[in-house]
ROMIMAR-89218 format. One record per residue (C-alpha): residue number from 1; residue in three letters; x, y, z. Coordinates in nm, 3 decimals. Layout:
{site NUM; 'ALA'; {X; Y; Z}},
...
***
This chain:
{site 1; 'UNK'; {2.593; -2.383; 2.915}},
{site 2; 'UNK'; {2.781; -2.512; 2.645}},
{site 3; 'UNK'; {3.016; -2.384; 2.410}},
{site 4; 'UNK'; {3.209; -2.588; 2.141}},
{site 5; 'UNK'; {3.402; -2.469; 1.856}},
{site 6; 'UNK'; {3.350; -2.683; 1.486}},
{site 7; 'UNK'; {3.497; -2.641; 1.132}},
{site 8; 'UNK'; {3.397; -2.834; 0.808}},
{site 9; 'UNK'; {3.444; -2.772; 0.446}},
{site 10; 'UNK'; {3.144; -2.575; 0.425}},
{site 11; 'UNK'; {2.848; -2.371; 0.646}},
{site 12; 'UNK'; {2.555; -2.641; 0.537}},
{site 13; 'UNK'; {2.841; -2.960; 0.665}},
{site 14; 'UNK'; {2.929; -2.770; 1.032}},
{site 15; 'UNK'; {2.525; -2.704; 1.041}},
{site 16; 'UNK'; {2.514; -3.070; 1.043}},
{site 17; 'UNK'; {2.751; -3.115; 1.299}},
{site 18; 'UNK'; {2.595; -2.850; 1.509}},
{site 19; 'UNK'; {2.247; -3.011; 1.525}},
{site 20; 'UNK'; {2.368; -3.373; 1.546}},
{site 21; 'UNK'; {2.576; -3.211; 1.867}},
{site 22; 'UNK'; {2.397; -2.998; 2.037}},
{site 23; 'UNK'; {2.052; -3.024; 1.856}},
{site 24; 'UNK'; {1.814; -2.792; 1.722}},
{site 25; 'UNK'; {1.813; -2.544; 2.030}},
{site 26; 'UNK'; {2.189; -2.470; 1.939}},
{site 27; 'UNK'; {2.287; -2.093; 1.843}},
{site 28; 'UNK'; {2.570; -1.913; 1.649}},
{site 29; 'UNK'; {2.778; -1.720; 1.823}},
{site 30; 'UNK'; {3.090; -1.679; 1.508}},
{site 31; 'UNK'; {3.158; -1.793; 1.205}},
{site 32; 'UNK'; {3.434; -1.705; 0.967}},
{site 33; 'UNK'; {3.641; -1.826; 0.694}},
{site 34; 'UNK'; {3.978; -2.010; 0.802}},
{site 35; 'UNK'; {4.295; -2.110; 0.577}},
{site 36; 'UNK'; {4.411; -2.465; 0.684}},
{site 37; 'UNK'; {4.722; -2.705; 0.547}},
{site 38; 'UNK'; {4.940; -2.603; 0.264}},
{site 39; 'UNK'; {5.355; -2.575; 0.246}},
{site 40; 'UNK'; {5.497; -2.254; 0.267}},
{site 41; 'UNK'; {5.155; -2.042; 0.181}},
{site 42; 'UNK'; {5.061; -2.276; -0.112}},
{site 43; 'UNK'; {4.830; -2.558; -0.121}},
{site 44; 'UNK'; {4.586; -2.412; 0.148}},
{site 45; 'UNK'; {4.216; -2.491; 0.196}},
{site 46; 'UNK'; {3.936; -2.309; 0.316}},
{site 47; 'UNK'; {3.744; -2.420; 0.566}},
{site 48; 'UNK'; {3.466; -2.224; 0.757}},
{site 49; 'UNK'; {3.482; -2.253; 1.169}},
{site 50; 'UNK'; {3.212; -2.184; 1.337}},
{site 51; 'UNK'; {3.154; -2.182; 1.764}},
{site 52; 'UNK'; {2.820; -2.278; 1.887}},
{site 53; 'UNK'; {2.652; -2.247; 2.193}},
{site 54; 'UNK'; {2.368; -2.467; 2.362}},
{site 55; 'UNK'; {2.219; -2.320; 2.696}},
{site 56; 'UNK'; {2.111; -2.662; 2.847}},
{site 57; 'UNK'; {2.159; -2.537; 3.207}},
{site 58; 'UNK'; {1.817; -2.359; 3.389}},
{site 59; 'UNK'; {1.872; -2.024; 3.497}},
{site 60; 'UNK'; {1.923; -1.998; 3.887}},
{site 61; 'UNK'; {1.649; -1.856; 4.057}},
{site 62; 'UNK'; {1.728; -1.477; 4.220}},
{site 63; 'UNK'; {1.782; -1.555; 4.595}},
{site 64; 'UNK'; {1.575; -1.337; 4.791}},
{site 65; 'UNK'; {1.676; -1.131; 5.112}},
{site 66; 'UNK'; {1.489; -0.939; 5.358}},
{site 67; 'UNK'; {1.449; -0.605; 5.304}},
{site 68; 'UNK'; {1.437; -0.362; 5.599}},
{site 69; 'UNK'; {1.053; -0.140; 5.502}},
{site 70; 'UNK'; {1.272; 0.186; 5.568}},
{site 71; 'UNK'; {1.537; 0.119; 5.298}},
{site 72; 'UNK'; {1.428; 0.228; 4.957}},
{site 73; 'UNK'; {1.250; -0.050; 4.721}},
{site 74; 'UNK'; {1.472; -0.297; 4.455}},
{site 75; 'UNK'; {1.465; -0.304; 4.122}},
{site 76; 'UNK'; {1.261; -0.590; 4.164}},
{site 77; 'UNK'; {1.189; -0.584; 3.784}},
{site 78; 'UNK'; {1.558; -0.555; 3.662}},
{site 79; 'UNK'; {1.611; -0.916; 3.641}},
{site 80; 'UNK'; {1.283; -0.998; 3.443}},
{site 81; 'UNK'; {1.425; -0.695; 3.188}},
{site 82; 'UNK'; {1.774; -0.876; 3.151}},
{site 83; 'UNK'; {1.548; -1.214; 3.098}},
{site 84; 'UNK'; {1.341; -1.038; 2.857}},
{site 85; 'UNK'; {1.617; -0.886; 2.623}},
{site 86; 'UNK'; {1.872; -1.230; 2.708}},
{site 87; 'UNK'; {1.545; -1.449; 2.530}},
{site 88; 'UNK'; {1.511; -1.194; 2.215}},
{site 89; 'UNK'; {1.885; -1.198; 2.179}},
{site 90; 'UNK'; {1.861; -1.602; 2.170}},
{site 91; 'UNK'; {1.528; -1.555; 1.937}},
{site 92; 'UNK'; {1.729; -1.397; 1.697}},
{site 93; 'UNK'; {2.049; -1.613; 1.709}},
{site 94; 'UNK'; {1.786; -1.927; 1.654}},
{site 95; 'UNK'; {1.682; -1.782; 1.348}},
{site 96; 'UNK'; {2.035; -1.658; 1.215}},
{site 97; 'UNK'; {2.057; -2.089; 1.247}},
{site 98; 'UNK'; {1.779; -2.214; 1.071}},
{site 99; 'UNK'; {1.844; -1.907; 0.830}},
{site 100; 'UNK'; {2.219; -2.050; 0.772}},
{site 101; 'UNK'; {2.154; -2.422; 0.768}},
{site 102; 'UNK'; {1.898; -2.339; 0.461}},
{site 103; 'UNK'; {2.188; -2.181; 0.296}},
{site 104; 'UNK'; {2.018; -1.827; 0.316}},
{site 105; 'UNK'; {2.294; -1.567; 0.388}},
{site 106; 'UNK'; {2.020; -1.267; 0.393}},
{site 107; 'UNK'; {1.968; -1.033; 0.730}},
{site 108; 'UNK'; {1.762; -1.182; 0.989}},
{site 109; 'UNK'; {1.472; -0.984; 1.070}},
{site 110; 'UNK'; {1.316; -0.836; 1.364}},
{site 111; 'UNK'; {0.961; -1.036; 1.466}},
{site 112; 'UNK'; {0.849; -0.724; 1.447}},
{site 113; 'UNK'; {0.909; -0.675; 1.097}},
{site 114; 'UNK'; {0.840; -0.947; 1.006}},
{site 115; 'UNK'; {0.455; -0.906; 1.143}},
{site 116; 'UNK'; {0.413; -0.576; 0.985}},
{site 117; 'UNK'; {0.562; -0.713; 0.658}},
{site 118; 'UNK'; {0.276; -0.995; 0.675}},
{site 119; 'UNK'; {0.039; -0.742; 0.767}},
{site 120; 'UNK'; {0.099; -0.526; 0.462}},
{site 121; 'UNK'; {0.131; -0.809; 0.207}},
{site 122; 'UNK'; {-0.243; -0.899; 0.353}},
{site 123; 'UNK'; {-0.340; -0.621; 0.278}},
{site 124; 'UNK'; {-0.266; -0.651; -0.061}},
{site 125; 'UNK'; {0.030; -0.370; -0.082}},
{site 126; 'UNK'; {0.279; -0.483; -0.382}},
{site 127; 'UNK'; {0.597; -0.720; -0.315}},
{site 128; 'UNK'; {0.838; -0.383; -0.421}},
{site 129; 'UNK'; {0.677; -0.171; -0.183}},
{site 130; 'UNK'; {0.697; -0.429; 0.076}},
{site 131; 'UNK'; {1.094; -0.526; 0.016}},
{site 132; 'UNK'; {1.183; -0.124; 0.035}},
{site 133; 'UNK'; {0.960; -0.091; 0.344}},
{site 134; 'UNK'; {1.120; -0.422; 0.463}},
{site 135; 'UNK'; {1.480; -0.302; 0.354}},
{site 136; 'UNK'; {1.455; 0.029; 0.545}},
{site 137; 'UNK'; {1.297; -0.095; 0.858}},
{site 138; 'UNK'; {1.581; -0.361; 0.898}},
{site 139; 'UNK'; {1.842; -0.044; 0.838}},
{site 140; 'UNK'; {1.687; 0.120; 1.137}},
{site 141; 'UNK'; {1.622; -0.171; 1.342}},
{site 142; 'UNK'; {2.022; -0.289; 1.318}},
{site 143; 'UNK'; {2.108; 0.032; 1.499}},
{site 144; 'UNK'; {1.905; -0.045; 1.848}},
{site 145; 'UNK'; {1.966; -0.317; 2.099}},
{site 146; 'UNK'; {1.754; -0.526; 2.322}},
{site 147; 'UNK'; {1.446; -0.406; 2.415}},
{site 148; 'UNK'; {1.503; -0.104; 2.218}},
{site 149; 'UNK'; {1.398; -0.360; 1.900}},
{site 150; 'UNK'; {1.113; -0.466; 2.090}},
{site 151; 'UNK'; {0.970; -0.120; 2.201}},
{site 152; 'UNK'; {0.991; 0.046; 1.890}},
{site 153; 'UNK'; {0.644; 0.160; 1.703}},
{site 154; 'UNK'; {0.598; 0.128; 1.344}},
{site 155; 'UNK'; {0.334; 0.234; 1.297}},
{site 156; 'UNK'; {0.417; 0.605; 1.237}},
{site 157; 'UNK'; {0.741; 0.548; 1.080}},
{site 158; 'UNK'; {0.535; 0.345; 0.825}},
{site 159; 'UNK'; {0.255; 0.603; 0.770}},
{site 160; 'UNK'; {0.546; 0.898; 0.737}},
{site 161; 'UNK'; {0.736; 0.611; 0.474}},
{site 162; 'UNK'; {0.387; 0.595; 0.255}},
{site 163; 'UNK'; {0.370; 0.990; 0.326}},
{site 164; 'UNK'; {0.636; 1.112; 0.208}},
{site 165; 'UNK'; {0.646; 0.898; -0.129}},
{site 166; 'UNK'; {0.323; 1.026; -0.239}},
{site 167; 'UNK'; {0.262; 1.320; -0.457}},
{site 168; 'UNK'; {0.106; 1.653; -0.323}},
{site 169; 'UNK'; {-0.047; 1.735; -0.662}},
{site 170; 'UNK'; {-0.408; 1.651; -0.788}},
{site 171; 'UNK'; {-0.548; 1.594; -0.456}},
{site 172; 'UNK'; {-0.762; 1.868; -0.452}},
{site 173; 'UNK'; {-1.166; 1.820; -0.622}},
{site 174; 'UNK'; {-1.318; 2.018; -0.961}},
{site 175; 'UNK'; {-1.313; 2.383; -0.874}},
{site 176; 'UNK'; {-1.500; 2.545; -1.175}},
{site 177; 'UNK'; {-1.163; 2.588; -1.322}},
{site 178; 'UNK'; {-1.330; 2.452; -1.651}},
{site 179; 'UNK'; {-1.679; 2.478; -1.769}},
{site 180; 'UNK'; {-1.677; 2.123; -1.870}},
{site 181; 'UNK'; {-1.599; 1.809; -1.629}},
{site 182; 'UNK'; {-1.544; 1.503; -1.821}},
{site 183; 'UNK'; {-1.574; 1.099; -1.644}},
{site 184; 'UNK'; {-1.447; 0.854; -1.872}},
{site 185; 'UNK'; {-1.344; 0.479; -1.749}},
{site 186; 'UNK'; {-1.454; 0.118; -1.777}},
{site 187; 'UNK'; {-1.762; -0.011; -1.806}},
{site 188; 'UNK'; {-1.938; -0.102; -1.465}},
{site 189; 'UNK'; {-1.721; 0.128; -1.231}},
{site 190; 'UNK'; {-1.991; 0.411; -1.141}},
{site 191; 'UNK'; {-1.946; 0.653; -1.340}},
{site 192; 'UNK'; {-2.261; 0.776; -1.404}},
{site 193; 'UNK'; {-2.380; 0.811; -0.994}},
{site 194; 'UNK'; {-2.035; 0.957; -0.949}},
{site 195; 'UNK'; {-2.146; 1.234; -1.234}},
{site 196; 'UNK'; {-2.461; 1.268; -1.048}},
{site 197; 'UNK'; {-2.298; 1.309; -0.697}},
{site 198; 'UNK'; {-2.086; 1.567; -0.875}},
{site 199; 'UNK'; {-2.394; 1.766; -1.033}},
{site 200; 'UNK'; {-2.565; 1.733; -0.699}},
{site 201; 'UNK'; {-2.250; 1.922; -0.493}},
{site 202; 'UNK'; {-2.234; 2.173; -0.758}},
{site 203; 'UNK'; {-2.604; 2.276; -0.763}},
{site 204; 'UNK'; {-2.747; 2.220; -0.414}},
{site 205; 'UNK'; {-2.461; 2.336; -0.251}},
{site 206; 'UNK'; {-2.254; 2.560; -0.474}},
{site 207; 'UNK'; {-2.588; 2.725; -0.665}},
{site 208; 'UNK'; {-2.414; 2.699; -1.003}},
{site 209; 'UNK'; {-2.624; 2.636; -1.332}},
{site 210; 'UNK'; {-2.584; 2.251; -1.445}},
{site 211; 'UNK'; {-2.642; 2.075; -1.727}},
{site 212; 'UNK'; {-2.577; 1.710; -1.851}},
{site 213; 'UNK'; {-2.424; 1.571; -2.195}},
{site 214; 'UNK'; {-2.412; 1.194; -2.242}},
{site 215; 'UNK'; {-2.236; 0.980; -2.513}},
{site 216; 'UNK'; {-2.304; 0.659; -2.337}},
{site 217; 'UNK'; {-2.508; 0.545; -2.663}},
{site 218; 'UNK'; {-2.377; 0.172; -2.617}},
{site 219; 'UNK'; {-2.604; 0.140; -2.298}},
{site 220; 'UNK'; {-2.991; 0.223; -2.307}},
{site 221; 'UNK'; {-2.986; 0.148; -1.854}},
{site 222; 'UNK'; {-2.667; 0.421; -1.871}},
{site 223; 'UNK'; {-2.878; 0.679; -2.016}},
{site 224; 'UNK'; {-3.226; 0.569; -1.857}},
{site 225; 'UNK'; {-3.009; 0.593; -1.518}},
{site 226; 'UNK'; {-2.853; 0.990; -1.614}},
{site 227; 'UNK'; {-3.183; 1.101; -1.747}},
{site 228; 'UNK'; {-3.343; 0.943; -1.404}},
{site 229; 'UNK'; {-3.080; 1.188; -1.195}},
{site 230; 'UNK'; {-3.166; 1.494; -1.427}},
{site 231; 'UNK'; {-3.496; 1.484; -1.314}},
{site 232; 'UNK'; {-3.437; 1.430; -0.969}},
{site 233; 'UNK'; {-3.221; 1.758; -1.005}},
{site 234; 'UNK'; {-3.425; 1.982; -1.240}},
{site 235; 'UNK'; {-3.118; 1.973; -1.478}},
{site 236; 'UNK'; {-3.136; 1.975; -1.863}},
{site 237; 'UNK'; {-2.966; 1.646; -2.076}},
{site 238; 'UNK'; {-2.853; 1.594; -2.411}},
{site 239; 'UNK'; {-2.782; 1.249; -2.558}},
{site 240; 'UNK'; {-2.490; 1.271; -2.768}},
{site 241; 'UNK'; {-2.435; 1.009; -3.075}},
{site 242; 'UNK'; {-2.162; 1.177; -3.279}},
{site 243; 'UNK'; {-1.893; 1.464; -3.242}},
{site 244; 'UNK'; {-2.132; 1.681; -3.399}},
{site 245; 'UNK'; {-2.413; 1.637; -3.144}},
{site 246; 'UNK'; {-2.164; 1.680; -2.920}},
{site 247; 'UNK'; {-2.069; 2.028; -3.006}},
{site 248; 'UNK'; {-2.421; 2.134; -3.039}},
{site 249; 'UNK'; {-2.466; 2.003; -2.709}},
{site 250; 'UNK'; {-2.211; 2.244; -2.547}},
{site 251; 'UNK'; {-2.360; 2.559; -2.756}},
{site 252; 'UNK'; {-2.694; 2.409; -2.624}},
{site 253; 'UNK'; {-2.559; 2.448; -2.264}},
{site 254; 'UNK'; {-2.338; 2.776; -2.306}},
{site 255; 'UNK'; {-2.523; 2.939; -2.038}},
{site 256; 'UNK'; {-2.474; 2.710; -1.811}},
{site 257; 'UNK'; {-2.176; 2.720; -1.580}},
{site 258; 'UNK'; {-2.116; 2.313; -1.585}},
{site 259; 'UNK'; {-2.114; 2.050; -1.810}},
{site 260; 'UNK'; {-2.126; 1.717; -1.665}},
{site 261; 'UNK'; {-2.036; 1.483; -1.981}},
{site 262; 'UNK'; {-2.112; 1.102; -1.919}},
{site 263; 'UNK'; {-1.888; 0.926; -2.177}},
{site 264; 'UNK'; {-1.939; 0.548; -2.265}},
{site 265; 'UNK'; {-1.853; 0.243; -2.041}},
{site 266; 'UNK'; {-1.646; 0.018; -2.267}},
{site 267; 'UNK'; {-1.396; -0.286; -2.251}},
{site 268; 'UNK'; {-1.074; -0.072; -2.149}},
{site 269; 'UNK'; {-0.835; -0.317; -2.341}},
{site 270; 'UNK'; {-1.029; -0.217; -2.668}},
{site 271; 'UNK'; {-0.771; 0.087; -2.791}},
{site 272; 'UNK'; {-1.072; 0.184; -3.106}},
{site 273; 'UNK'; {-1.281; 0.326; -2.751}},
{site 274; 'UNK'; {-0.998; 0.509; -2.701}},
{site 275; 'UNK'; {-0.958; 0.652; -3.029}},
{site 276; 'UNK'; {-1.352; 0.734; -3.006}},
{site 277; 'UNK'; {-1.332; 0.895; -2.706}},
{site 278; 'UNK'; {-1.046; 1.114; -2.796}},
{site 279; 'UNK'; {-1.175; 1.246; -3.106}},
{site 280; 'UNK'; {-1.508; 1.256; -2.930}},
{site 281; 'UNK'; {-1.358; 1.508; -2.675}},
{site 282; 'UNK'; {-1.151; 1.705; -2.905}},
{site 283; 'UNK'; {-1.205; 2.061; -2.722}},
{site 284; 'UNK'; {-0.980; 1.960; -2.422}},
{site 285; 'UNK'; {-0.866; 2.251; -2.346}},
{site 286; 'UNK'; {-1.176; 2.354; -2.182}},
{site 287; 'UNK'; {-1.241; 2.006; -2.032}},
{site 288; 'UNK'; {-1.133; 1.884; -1.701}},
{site 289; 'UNK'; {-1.109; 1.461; -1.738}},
{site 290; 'UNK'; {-1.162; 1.225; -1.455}},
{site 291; 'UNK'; {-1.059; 0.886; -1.479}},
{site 292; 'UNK'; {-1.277; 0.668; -1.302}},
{site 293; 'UNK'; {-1.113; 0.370; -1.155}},
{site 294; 'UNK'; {-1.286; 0.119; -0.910}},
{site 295; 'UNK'; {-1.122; 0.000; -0.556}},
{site 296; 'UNK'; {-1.241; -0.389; -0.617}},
{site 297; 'UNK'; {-1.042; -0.389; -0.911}},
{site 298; 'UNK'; {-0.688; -0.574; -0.959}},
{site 299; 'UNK'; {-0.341; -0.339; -0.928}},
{site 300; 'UNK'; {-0.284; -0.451; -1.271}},
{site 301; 'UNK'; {-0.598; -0.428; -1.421}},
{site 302; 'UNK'; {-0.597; -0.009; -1.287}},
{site 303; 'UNK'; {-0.243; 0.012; -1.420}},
{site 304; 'UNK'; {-0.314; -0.091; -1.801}},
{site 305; 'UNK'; {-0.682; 0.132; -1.773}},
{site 306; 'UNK'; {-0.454; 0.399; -1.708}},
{site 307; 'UNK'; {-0.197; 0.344; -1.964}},
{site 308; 'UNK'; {-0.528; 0.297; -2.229}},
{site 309; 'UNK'; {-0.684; 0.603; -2.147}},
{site 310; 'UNK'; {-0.373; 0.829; -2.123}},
{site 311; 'UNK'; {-0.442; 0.839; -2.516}},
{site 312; 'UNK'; {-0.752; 1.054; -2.431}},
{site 313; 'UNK'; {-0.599; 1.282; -2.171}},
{site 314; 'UNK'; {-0.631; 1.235; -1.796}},
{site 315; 'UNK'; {-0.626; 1.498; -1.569}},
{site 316; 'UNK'; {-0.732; 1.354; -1.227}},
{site 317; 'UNK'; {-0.860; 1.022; -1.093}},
{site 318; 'UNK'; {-1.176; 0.916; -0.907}},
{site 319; 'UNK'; {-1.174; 0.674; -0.748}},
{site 320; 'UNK'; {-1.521; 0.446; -0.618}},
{site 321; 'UNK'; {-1.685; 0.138; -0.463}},
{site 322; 'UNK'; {-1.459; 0.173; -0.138}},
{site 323; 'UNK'; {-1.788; 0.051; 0.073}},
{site 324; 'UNK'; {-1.733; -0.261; -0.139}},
{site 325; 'UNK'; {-1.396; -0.337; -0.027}},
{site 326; 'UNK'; {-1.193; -0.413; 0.299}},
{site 327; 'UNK'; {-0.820; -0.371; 0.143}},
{site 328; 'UNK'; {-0.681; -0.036; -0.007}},
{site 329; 'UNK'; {-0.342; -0.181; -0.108}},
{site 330; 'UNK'; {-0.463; -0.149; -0.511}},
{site 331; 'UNK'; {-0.479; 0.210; -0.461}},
{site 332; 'UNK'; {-0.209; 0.219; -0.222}},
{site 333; 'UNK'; {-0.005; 0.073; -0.531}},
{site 334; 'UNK'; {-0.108; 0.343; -0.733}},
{site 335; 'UNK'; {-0.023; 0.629; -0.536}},
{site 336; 'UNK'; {0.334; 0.523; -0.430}},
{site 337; 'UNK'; {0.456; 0.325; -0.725}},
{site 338; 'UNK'; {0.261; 0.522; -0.977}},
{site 339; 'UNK'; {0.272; 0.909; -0.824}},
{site 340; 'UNK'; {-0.145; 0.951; -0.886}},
{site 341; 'UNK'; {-0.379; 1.131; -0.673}},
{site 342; 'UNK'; {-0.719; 1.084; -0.584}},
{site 343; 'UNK'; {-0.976; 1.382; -0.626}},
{site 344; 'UNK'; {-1.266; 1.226; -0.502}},
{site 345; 'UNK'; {-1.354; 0.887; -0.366}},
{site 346; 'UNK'; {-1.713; 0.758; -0.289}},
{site 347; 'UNK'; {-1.833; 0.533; -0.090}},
{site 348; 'UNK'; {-2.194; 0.421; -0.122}},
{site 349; 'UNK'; {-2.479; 0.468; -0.347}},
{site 350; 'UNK'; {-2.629; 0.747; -0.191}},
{site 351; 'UNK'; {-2.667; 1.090; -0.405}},
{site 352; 'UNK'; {-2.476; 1.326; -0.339}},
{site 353; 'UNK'; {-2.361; 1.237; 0.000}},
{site 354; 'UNK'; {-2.148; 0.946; -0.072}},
{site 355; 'UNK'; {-1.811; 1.077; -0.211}},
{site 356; 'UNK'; {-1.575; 1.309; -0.047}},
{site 357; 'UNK'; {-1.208; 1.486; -0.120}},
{site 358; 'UNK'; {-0.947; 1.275; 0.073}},
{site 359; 'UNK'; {-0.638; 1.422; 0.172}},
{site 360; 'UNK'; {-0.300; 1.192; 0.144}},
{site 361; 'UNK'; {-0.327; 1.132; 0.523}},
{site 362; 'UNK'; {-0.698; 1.006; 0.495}},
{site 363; 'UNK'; {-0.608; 0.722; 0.282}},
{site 364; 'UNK'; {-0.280; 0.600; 0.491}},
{site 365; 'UNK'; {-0.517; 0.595; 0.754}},
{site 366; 'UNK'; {-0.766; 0.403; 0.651}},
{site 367; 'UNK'; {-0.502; 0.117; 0.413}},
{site 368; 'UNK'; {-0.363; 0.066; 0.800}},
{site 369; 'UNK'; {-0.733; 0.115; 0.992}},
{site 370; 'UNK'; {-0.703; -0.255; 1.042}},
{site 371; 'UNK'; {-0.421; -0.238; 1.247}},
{site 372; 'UNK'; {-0.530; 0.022; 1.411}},
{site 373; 'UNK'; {-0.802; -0.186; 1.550}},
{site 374; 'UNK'; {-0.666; -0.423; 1.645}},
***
């Protein structure tokens, strides 16, 4: 073992020194500011001084002795403990070096951190979430030692972090508190098999009297597709092409007790839609709207969707295609740096089996399934 004290103008020039030494291997044990030369306090200069240490020499074996069968066992696995936590320590110091002689000054991380911070930017979770996940797990990680770093399990400390950022409210699925249930979105996200799904649930299973209303006019396959599930369901339709076949839409249906409106797939950067949509739906209060947002879409793209269509009201999200996608981190995005919910979420194509009600924990669970198997 060798230990050998340097100082040089600055940390990149004793760096230098260090590795021309002692080589790469070297590791930081201090390093501080000094005040050097001068006359009677004036004229100093700062210098940094640093002390190094390269462990060149093998570790001697542990001599063996006999052990007499009566006597009770040794801690035969003590010394491979102190080995363990002696090469983390010297992991750790390696990196502090390399971390230093880049002229990076930041915390050096646990490998374990570091993994799950990979992990999570993999899976497609944003850079701010990561760096306060990051931030936090460092905090807690700079108050254990040794193996203590080593043994600790993220994985529920990470799933209570996403927890406990999330909102409790809107979680819960349409409960007849309306008459009317409104889906409204992009073009090409599902809406109109997630309306179907919907009527499906609320006749087969809940017995209630449905009925559709469409004002998907742009697309001939969008109404060709509702009328298609009407049938299926023994339901009654109504194409809508104006507010006023709108309204006598809903007088059409007042005996009904829900009213599934389909409302047109267009470009979500095109505010007019907006405009159309609101004055289109102009009896709110009576109207429960779902945004429906796809899970194979970009965090960015969801985030402006949502800032068009908070023109027209949104109540709660839905939220489909997950079959179609390995990575939640989009809607992991959403939930933490946003505060949304998710009311429903589907799944498949399948009518009216393919969507369910997830709960906060559902979700966490399934963004980190892929850790979970592995």
């Amino acid at each position: 073992m060798k230990v050998k004290k340097y100082s040089a103008p600055t940390i990149q020039e004793a760096m230098k020194k260090i590795r021309g030494e002692l080589g790469s291997e070297a590791v930081i044990l201090q390093s501080r500011e000094v005040q050097t030369g001068g006359f009677m306090g004036f004229f100093t200069k700062t210098s940094i001084e640093v002390v190094a240490l390269l462990d060149a020499e093998p570790v001697p074996a542990t001599k063996k002795h006999p052990v007499n069968r009566q006597d009770s066992p040794p801690l035969q696995n003590e010394p491979d403990k102190i080995a363990k936590s002696l090469t983390q320590d010297i992991n750790e110091l390696k990196q502090m070096v390399k971390r230093l002689s880049s002229g990076d000054s930041g915390p050096v991380i646990h490998e374990s951190i570091q993994f799950w911070e990979g992990f999570l930017r993999n899976r497609g979770l944003s850079e701010s979430v990561i760096a306060s996940i990051v931030s936090e797990m460092a905090e807690k990680c700079d108050l254990l030692h040794g193996s203590e770093k080593k043994d600790i399990d993220w994985f529920p400390w990470i799933s209570d972090w996403m927890l406990s950022r999330i909102t409790n409210d809107g979680w819960n699925g349409f409960n007849y508190e309306t008459k009317y249930l409104n889906v409204m979105g992009p073009t090409g996200v599902g809406k109109t098999t997630t309306l179907a799904k919907l009527a499906a649930k609320a006749k087969l299973n809940d017995g209630k009297k449905v009925a559709f209303i469409t004002t998907d006019t742009y697309r001939i396959a969008a109404i060709e597709q509702l009328k298609t599930y009407a049938a299926i369901l023994d339901v009654p339709i109504k194409v809508a092409h104006s507010a006023e076949d709108f309204q006598l839409a809903k007088r059409e249906f007042s005996e009904c007790d829900l009213v599934l409106t389909d409302s047109a797939g267009r470009n979500f950067l095109n505010s007019t839609y907006v405009h159309e949509l609101q004055g289109l739906l102009e009896s709110k209060v009576e109207m429960t709207n779902y945004l429906v947002l796809s899970l194979t879409s970009k965090f960015e793209d969801m985030k402006k969707t949502i800032e068009q269509f908070k023109e027209a009201g949104i109540d709660r999200y839905i939220f489909t295609k997950k079959d179609e996608t390995s990575s939640l981190g989009s809607l992991m995005n959403l939930l933490i740096e946003e505060r949304i919910s998710a009311a429903y979420i589907t799944n498949g194509q399948n009518v009216p089996d393919d969507i369910f009600e997830p709960k906060p924990e559902d979700i966490i669970e399934m963004f980190l399934e892929a850790k979970v198997n592995a």
